[in-house]
C-alpha positions as CSV (number, residue, x, y, z in Angstrom):
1,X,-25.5,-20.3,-18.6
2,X,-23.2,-17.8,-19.5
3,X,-23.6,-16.9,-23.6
4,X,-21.0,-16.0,-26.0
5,X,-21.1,-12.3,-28.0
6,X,-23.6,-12.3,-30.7
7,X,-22.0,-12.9,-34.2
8,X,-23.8,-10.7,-36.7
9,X,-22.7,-12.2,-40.0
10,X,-22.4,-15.5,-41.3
11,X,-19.7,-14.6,-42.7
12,X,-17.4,-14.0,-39.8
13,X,-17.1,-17.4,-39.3
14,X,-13.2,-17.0,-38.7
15,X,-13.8,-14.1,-36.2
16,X,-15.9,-16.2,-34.4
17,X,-13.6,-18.8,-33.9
18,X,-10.7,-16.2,-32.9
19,X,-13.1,-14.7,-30.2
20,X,-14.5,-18.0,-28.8
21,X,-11.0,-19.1,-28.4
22,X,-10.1,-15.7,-26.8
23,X,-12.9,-16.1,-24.5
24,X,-12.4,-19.2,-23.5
25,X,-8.8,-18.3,-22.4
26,X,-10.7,-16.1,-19.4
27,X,-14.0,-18.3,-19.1
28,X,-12.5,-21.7,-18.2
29,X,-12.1,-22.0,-14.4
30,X,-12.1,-18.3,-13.5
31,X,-14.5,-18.2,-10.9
32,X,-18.0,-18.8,-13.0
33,X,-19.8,-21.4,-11.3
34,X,-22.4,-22.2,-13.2
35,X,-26.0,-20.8,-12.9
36,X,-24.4,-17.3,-13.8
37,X,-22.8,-17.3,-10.2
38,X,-19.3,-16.1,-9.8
39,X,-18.0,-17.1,-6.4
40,X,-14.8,-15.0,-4.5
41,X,-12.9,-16.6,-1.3
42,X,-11.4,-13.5,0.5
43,X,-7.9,-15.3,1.8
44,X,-4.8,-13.4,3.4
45,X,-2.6,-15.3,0.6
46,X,-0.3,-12.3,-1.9
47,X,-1.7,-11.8,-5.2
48,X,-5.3,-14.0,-5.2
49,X,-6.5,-11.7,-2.0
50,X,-10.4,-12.5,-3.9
51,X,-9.5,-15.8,-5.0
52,X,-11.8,-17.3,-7.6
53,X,-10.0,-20.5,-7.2
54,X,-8.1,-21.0,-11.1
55,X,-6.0,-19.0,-12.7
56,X,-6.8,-17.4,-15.8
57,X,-3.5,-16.0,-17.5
58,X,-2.2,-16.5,-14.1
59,X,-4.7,-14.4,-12.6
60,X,-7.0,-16.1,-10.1
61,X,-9.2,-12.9,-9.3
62,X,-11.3,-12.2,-12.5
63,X,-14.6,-13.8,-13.6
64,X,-16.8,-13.2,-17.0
65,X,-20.9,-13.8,-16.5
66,X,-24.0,-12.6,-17.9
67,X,-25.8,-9.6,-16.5
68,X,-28.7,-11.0,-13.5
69,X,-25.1,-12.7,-12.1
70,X,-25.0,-13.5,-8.0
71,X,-21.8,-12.6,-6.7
72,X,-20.4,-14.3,-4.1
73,X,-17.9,-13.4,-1.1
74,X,-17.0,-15.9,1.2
75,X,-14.2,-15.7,3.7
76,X,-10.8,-17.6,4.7
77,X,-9.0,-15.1,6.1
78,X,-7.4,-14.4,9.7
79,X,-9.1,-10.6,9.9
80,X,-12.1,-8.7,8.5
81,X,-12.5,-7.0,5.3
82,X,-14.7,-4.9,3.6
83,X,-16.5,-5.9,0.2
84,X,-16.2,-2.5,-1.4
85,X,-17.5,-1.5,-5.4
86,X,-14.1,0.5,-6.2
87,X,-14.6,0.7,-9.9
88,X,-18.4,0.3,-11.4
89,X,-19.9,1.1,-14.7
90,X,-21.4,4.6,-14.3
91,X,-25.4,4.6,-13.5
92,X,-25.2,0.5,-12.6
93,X,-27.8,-0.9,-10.3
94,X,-27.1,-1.2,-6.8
95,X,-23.9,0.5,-6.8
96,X,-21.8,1.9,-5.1
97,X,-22.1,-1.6,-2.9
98,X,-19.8,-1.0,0.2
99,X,-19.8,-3.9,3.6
100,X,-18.4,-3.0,7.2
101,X,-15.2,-5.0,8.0
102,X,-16.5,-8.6,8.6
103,X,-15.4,-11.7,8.0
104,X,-18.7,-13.7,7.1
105,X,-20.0,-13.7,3.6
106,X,-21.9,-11.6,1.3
107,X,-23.7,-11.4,-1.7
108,X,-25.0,-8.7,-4.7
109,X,-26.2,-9.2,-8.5
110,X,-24.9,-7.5,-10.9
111,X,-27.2,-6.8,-13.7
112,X,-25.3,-3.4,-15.8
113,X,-23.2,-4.5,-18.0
114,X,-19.5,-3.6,-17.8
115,X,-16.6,-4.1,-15.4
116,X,-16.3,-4.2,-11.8
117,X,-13.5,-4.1,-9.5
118,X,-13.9,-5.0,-5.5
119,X,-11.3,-3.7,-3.2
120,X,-10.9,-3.8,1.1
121,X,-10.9,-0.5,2.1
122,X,-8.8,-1.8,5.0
123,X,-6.5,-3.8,2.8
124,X,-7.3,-1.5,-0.3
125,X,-4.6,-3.5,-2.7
126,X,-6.8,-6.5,-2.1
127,X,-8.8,-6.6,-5.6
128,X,-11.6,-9.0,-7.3
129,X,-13.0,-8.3,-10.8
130,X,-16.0,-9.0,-12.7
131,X,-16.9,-8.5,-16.4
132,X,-20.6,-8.4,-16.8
133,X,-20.6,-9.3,-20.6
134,X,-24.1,-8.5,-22.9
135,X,-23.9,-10.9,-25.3
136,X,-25.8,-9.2,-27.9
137,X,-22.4,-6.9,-28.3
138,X,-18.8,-8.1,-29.5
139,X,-16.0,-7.6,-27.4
140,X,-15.8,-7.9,-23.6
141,X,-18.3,-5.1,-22.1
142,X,-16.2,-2.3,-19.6
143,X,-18.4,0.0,-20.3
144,X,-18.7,3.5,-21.6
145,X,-18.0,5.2,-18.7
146,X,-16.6,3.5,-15.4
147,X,-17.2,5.6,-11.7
148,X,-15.0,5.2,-8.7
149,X,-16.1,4.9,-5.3
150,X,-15.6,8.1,-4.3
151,X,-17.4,10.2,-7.3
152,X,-15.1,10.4,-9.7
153,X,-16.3,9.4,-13.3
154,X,-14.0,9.1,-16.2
155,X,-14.5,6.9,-19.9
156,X,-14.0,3.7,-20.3
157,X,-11.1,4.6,-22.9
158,X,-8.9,7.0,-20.6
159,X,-6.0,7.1,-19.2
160,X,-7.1,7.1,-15.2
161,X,-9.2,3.6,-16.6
162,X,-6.0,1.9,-18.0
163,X,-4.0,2.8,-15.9
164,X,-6.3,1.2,-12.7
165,X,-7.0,-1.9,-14.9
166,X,-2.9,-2.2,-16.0
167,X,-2.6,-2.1,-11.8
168,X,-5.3,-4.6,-11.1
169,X,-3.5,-7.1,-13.7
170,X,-0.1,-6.3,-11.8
171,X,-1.5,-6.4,-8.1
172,X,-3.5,-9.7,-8.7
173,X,-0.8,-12.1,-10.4
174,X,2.8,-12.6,-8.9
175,X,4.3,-13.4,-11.7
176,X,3.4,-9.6,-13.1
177,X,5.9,-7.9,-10.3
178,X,9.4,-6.5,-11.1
179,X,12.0,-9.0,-9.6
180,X,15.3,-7.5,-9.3
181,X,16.7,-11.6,-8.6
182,X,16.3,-12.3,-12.5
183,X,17.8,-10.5,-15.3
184,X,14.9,-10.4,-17.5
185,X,13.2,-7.6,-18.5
186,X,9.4,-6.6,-16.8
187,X,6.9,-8.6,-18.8
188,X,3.5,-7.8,-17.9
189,X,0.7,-10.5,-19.0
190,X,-2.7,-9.3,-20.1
191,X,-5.6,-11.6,-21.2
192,X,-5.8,-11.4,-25.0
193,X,-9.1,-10.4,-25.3
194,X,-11.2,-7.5,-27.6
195,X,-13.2,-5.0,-25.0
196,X,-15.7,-3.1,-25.5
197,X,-14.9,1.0,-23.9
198,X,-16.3,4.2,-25.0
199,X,-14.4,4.5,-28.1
200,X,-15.9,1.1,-29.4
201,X,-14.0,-2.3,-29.6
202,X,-9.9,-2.8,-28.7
203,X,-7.7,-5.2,-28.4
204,X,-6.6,-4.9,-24.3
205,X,-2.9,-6.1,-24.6
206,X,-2.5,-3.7,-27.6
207,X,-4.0,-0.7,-25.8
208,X,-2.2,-1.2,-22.1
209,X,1.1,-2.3,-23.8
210,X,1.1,0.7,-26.1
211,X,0.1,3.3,-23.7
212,X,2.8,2.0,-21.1
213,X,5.1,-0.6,-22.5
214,X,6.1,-4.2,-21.8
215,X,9.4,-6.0,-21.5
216,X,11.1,-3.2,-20.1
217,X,14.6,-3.5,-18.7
218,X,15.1,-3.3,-15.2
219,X,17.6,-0.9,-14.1
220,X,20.8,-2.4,-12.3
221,X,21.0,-2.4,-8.7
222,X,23.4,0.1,-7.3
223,X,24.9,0.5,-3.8
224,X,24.7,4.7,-2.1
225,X,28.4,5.7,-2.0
226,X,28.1,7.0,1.1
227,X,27.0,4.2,3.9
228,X,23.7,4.9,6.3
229,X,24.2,5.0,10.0
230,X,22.9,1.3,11.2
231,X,20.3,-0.8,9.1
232,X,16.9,-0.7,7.3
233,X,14.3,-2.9,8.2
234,X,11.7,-3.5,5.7
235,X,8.4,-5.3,6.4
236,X,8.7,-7.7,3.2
237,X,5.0,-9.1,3.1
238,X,4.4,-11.0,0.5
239,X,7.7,-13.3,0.7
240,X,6.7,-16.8,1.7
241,X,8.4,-19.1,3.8
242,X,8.2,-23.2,3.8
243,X,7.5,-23.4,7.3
244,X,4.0,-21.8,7.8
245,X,1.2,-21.5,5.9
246,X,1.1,-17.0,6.1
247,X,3.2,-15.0,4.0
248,X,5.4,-12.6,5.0
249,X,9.0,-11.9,6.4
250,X,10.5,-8.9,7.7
251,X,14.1,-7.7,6.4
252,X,17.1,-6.7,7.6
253,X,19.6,-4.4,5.2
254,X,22.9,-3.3,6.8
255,X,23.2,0.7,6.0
256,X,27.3,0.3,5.7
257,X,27.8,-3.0,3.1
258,X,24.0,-2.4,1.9
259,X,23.4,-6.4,1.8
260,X,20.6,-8.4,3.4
261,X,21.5,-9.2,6.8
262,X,18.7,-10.7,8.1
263,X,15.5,-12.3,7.5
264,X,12.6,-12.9,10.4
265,X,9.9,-15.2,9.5
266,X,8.8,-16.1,12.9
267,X,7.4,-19.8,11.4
268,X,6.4,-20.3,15.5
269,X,4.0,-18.1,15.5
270,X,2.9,-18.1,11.7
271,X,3.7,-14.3,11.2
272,X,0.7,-12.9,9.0
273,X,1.4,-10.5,6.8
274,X,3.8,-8.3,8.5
275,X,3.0,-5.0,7.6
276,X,4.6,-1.8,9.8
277,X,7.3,-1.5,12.6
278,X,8.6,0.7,15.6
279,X,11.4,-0.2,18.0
280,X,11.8,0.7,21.9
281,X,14.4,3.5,23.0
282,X,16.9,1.4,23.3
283,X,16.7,0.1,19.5
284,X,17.0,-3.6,21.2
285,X,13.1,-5.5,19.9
286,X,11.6,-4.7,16.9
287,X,7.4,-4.1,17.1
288,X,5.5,-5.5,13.6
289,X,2.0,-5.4,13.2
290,X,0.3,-8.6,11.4
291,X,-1.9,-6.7,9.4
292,X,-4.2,-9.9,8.3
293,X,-4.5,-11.3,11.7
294,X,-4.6,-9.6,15.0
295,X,-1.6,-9.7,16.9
296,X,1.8,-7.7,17.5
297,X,4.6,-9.6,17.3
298,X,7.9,-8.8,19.5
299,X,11.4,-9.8,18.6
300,X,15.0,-9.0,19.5
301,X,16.5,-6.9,17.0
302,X,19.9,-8.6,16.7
303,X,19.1,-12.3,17.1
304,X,15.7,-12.3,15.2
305,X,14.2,-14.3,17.8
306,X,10.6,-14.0,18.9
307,X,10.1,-12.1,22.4
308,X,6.3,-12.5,22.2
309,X,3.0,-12.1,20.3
310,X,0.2,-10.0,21.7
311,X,-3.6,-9.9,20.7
312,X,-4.3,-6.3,20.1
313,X,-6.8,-6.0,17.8
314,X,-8.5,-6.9,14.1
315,X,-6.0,-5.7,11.5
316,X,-3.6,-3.6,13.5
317,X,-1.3,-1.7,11.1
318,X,1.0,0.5,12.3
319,X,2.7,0.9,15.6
320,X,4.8,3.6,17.1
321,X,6.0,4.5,20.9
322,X,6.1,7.7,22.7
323,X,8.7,9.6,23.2
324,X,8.6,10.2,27.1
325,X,7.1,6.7,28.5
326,X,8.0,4.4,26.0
327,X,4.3,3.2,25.9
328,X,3.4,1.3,22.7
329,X,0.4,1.9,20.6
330,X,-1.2,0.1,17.7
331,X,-3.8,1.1,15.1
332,X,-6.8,-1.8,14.4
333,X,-7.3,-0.8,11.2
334,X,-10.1,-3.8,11.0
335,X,-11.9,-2.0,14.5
336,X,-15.0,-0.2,14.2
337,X,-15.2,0.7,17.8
338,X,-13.9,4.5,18.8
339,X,-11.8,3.0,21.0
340,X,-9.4,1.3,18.3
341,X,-6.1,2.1,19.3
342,X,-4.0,0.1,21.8
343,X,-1.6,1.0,24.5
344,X,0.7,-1.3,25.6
345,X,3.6,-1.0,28.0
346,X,7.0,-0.8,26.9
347,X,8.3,-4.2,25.4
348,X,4.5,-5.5,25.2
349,X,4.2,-7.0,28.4
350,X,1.0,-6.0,28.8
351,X,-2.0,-4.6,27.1
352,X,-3.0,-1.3,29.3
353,X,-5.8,0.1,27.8
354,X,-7.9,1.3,24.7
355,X,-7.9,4.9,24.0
356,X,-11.0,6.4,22.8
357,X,-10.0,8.5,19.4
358,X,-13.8,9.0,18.3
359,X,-13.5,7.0,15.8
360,X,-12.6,3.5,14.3
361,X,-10.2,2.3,11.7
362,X,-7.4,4.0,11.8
363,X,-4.3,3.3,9.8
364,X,-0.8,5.1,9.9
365,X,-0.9,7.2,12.6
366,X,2.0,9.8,14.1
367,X,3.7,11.0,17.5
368,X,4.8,14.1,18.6
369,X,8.0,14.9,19.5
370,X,7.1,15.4,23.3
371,X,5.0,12.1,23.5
372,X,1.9,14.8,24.1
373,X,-0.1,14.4,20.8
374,X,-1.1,11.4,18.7
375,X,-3.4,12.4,15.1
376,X,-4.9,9.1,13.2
377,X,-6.2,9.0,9.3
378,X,-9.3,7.4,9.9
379,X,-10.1,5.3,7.2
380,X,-14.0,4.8,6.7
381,X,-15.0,7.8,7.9
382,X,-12.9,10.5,6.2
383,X,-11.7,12.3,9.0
384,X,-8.4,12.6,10.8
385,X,-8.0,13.2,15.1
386,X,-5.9,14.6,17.2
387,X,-5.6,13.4,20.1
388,X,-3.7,14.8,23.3
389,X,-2.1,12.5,26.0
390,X,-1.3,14.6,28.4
391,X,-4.7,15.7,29.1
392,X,-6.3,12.2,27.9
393,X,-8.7,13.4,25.5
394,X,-9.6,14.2,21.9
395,X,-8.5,17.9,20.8
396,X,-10.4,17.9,17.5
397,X,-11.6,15.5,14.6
398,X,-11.4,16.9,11.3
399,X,-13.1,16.3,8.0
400,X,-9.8,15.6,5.4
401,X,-11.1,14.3,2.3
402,X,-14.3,14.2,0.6
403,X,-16.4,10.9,1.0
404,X,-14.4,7.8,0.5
405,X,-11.7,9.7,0.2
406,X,-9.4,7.1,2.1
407,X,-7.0,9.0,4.3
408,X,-4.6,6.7,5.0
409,X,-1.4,8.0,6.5
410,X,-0.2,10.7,8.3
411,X,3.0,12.7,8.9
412,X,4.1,15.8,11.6
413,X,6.8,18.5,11.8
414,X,9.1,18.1,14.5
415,X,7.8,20.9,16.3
416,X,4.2,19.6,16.1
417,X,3.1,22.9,14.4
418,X,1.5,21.1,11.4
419,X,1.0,17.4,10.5
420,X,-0.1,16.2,7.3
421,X,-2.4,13.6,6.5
422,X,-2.6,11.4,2.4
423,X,-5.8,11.0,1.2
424,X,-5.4,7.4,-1.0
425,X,-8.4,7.8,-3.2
426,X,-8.3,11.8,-3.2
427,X,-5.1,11.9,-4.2
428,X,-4.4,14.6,-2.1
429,X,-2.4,15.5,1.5
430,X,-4.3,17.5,3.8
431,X,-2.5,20.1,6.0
432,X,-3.6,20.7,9.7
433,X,-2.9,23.7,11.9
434,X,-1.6,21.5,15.0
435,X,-2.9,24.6,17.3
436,X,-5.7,25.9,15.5
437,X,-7.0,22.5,14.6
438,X,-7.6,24.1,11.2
439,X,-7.2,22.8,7.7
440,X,-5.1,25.1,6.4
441,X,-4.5,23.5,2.8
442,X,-4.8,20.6,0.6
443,X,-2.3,19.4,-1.8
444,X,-3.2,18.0,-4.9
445,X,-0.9,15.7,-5.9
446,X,-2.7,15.0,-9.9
447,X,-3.2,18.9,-10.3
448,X,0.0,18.0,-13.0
449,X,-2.1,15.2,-14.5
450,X,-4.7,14.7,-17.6
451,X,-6.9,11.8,-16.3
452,X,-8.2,11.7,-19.9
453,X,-5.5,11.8,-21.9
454,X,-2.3,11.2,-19.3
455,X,-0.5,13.9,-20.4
456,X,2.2,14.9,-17.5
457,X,2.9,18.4,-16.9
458,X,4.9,18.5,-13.9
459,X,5.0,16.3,-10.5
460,X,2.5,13.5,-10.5
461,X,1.7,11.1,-7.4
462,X,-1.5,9.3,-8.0
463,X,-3.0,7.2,-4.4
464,X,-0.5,8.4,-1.8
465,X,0.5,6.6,1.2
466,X,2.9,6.9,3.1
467,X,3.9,10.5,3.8
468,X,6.6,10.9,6.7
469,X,8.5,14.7,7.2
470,X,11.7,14.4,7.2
471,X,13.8,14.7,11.0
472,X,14.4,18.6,10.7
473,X,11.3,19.4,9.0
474,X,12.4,21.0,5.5
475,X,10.7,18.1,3.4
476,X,8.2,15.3,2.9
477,X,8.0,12.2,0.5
478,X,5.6,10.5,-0.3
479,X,5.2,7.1,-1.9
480,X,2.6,7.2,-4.3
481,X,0.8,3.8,-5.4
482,X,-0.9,4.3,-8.8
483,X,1.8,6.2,-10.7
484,X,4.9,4.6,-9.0
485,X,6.3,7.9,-8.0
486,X,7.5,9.3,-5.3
487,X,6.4,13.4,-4.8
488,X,8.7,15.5,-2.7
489,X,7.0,18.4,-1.1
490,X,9.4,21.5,0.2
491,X,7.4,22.0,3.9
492,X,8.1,25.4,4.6
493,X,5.3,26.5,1.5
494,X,3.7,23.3,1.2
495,X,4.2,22.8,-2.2
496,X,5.5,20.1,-4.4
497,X,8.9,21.1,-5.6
498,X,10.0,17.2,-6.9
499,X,8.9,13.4,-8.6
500,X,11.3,10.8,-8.8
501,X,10.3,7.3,-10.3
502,X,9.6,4.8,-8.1
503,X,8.3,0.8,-8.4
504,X,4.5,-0.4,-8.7
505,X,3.0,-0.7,-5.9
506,X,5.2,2.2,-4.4
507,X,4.1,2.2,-0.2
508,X,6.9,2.7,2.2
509,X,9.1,5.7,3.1
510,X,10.9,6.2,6.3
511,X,14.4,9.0,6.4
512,X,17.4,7.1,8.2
513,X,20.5,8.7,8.9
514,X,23.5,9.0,6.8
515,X,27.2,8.9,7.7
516,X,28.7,12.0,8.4
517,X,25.1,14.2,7.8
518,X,22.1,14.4,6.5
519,X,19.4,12.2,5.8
520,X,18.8,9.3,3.4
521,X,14.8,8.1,2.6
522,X,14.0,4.5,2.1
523,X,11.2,3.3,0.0
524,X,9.5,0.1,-0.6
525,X,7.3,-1.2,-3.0
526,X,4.6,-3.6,-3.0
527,X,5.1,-5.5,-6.6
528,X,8.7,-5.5,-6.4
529,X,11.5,-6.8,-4.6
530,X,14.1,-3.9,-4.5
531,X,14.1,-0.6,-1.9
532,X,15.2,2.5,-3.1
533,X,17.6,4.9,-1.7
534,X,17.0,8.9,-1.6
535,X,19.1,11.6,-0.7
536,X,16.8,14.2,0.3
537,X,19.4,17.0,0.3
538,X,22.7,16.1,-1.6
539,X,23.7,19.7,-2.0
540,X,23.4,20.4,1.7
541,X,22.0,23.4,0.7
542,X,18.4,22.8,2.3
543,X,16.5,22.5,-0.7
544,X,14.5,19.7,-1.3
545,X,14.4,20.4,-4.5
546,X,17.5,18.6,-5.3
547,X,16.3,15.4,-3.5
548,X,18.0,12.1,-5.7
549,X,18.1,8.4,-5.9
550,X,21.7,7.3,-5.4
551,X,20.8,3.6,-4.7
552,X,19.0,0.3,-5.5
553,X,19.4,-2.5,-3.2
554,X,17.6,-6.2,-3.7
555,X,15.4,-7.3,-0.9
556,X,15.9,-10.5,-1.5
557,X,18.4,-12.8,0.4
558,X,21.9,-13.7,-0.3
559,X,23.9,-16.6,0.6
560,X,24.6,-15.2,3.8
561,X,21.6,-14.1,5.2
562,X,20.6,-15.5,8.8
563,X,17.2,-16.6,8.1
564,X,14.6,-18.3,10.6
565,X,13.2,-20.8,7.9
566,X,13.2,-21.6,4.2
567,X,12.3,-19.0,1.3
568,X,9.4,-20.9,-1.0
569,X,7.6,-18.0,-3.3
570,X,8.2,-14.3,-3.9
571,X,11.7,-13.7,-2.4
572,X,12.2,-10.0,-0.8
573,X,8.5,-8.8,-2.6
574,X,5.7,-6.8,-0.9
575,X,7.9,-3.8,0.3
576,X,5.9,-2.0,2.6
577,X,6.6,-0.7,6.3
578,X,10.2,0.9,7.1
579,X,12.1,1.2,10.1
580,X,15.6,2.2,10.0
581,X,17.6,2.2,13.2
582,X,18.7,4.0,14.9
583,X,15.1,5.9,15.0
584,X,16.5,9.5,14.2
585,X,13.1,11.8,14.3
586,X,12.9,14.1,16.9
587,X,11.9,13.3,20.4
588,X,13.2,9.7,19.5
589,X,16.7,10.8,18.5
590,X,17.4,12.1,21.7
591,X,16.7,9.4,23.7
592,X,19.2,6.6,21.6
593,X,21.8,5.2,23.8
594,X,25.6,6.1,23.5
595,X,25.9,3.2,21.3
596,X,23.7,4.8,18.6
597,X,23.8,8.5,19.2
598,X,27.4,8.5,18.9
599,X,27.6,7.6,15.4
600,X,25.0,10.2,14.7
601,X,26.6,14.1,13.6
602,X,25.2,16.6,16.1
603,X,23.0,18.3,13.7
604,X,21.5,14.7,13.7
605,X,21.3,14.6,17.4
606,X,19.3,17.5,17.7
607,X,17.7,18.0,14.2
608,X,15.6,21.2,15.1
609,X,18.1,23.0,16.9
């Protein structure tokens, strides 16, 4: 049975009593089973991803045990995951402990003490944690220094270390994200419990709410002056609906009154976890991948009514279409085979084929403008490829990131000279020659960042993801998880020229066009219900430099939102995927019908030209 900290003097009879009552706070129903066994159900559902089963400060994915503990994984998912160390005290037995994507159990014991945090690498927001307490010592035991998967080792007491536990206590309880629907200010809730770091014992609240705040007032949201051409989709993925048992809806804004237009549940089908988008040349059906199950689901844009849903593939992720068939294909994130992306004809009718990339897992792959090239982030392995249509083979795999380094999304010029892929757990984007198949840079993205102390000397994006250039290739944002910023980098030296502040959770960016010119990007957020608006270039002097946000716009719906079922928990939160319509990157632009491309400038219309 699991034992509480040692108390040294009789005396501290009141301390005692203070701690056991602290402790039992996080040791009642979190997960300990008895017979120092901590048991995690992997489930699809937002927030308790490894689900101990209770909450605990309304956190359901932390346990406390004794070192010699057997932990558990068990599955209830629709799709595979990985069991994956992520955060581990520095030297501890039988770590790193990484699984393939699989959807059976698994076991380890832990027997260091100190704190561990599991992760998917295919769903890598997914997060379990277990304290492995000695009780011979007072305070909870982290550990004096904490490793991360891929090498990095930092203390127990820095910044980097707060900063990913103050993001596991956000990502694993609801109740922790920003929601724009209520007035009240952020409150972030911590267990109130002493730990044990490098520096020696602290209170966690005091330390996490000191180095970054708490109650903080949400800024208003704020309509763009200027209207976008069409509307913004946004792959909402957490929201849940009364009518099925998965989360997730996808989201319609309208670019001209910026309110929610639309919300697409598809309850029929028991959407899971709707996670990217792409639409057809015509901009008529709307593409999402369910990135917790394994299908592709197909509706009409305007109507929101389910077209079809297609097997593809364990935990497809993002899907795009080329530019001169129309042909769909879908990344299996979840597939180890080298064969793991799907093509499909237009409108999904039918699965053609699997083409062979050399690898498997691939996550947010990119086009070129002349449907000739496709390049992949490959997940597990490190690498990125480029593979050419035309002649229906692979041109070149390339190392990106060190091990684990978690490349995760890609982005290309319009003239497919470069593309450019984000390493998640790097923290870096790598830059390709698209002809020399050469890495001809990387970009680090926390080279303006103290991991010790946090001090901030210029642009910061900590975990990048997604990375997309912008239609006439002078810029490229990123969303970047960790630090909630978003990193502007001026593509013409590669170098980032701008941060702007973003949500927790920050995932999605896709540019749309604006009325009369220029481009706007969208960006979504995971642990918040809001999308923000950027101007890339509101100078119009080609300098991304200047890029701004000019609007906020709730995710959630309003009284006049066509809906396909009933909101129940987590309205407009999980921001993730982004599709704006019309699609206005080259090879794509071109192709809109008269309907679309007429609203469009003709710098729009032909962005690199």
């Amino acid at each position: 049975m699991f034992e509480l900290p040692g108390i040294k003097k009789a005396h501290d009879m009141l301390a005692w009593l203070v701690l056991c009552f602290a402790l039992s706070l996080l040791l009642v129903n979190t997960g300990f089973a008895g017979d120092n066994e901590v048991n995690f159900e992997l489930t699809d559902h937002p927030g308790r991803w490894f689900d101990t089963g209770v909450a605990v400060a309304g956190n359901r994915s932390i346990a406390i045990a004794a070192p010699g503990v057997r932990v558990n994984f068990s599955g209830n998912s629709n799709t595979v995951h990985t069991r994956t160390s992520l955060i581990y005290p520095t030297g501890a037995a039988g770590m790193p402990f990484n699984t393939n994507p699989k959807k059976g159990g698994d076991s380890l014991t832990l027997t260091t003490p100190g704190l561990y945090v599991f992760t998917c690498s295919i769903h890598p927001y997914m997060f379990g944690a277990v304290i492995v307490d000695d009780p011979a010592t007072t305070g909870l035991d982290l550990g004096a220094n904490l490793s991360l998967i891929n090498g990095i080792n930092i203390p127990s007491s820095s910044d980097l270390a707060t900063r990913l536990l103050r993001t596991f206590f956000i990502a694993t309880n609801p109740a922790n994200w920003q929601n724009y629907a209520s007035h009240a200010p952020w409150h972030i809730t911590y267990p109130n419990v002493d730990v044990r770091v490098d520096i020696g014992v602290v209170n966690l609240p005091a330390v996490l709410n000191a180095r970054y705040g708490n109650d903080i007032a949400l800024n208003p949201l704020v309509k763009p002056a200027t209207p976008a051409v069409g509307e913004i989709w946004v792959a909402t993925q957490f929201e849940e609906t009364s009518g099925k048992s998965k989360p997730g809806t996808v989201t319609a804004v309208d670019g001209v009154s910026w309110q929610i237009k639309r919300k697409v549940a598809l309850p029929s089908i028991k959407m899971n976890n709707p996670h990217n988008m792409w639409t057809d040349k015509n901009q008529n059906v709307i593409y999402v991948t369910q990135w917790f199950d394994k299908k592709l689901a197909v509706y009409d844009r305007a109507t929101g009514r389910l077209v079809r849903n297609v097997s593809v593939g364990e935990a497809p992720a993002h899907v795009m279409t080329l530019t001169d068939s129309d042909l769909i294909h879908v990344t299996n994130n979840g597939d180890v085979r080298t064969d793991s992306v799907m093509e499909l004809s237009p409108l999904a009718t039918q699965v053609l084929r699997r083409v062979d990339i050399g690898r498997g897992n691939p996550h947010a792959h990119w086009m070129s403008h002349d449907g000739k090239i496709m390049v992949t982030p490959n997940v597990l392995d490190g690498d990125s490829t480029q593979y050419n249509f035309h002649s229906d083979r692979i041109e070149a795999i390339l190392p990106v990131g060190g091990p684990f380094s978690h490349p995760l999304a890609t982005g290309m010029m319009p003239d497919a000279s470069k593309y450019y892929v984000a390493n998640l757990l790097d923290s870096t984007i790598t830059v390709v020659n698209m002809d020399t198949h050469r890495v001809v840079k990387h970009i680090n993205l926390i080279a303006n960042y103290n991991p010790i102390t946090g001090a901030i000397s210029g642009p910061v994006g900590a975990l990048p993801i997604q990375t997309p250039v912008s239609p006439d290739g002078k810029s490229m944002v990123t969303a970047n998880t960790l630090t909630g910023t978003i990193t502007i980098v001026n593509t013409l030296t590669d170098e980032v020229v701008a941060m702007l502040p973003c949500d927790p959770g920050c995932h999605g960016a896709q540019y749309g066009a604006k009325q009369g010119g220029g481009y706007y990007v969208y960006v979504t957020s995971k642990f918040s219900n809001r999308m923000l608006v950027v101007d890339i270039d509101p100078n119009n002097d080609g300098n991304p430099a200047d890029a701004t946000i000019v609007g906020a716009v709730g995710l959630f719906a309003a009284t006049n939102t066509a809906i396909d079922d009933t909101i129940s928990a987590y309205p407009g939160m999980g921001g993730q995927g982004v599709l704006p319509i019309p699609l206005v990157y080259n090879g794509w632009v071109q192709n809109l019908p008269a309907e679309w491309s007429n609203q469009l400038t003709p710098a729009q219309r032909n962005p690199i030209q």
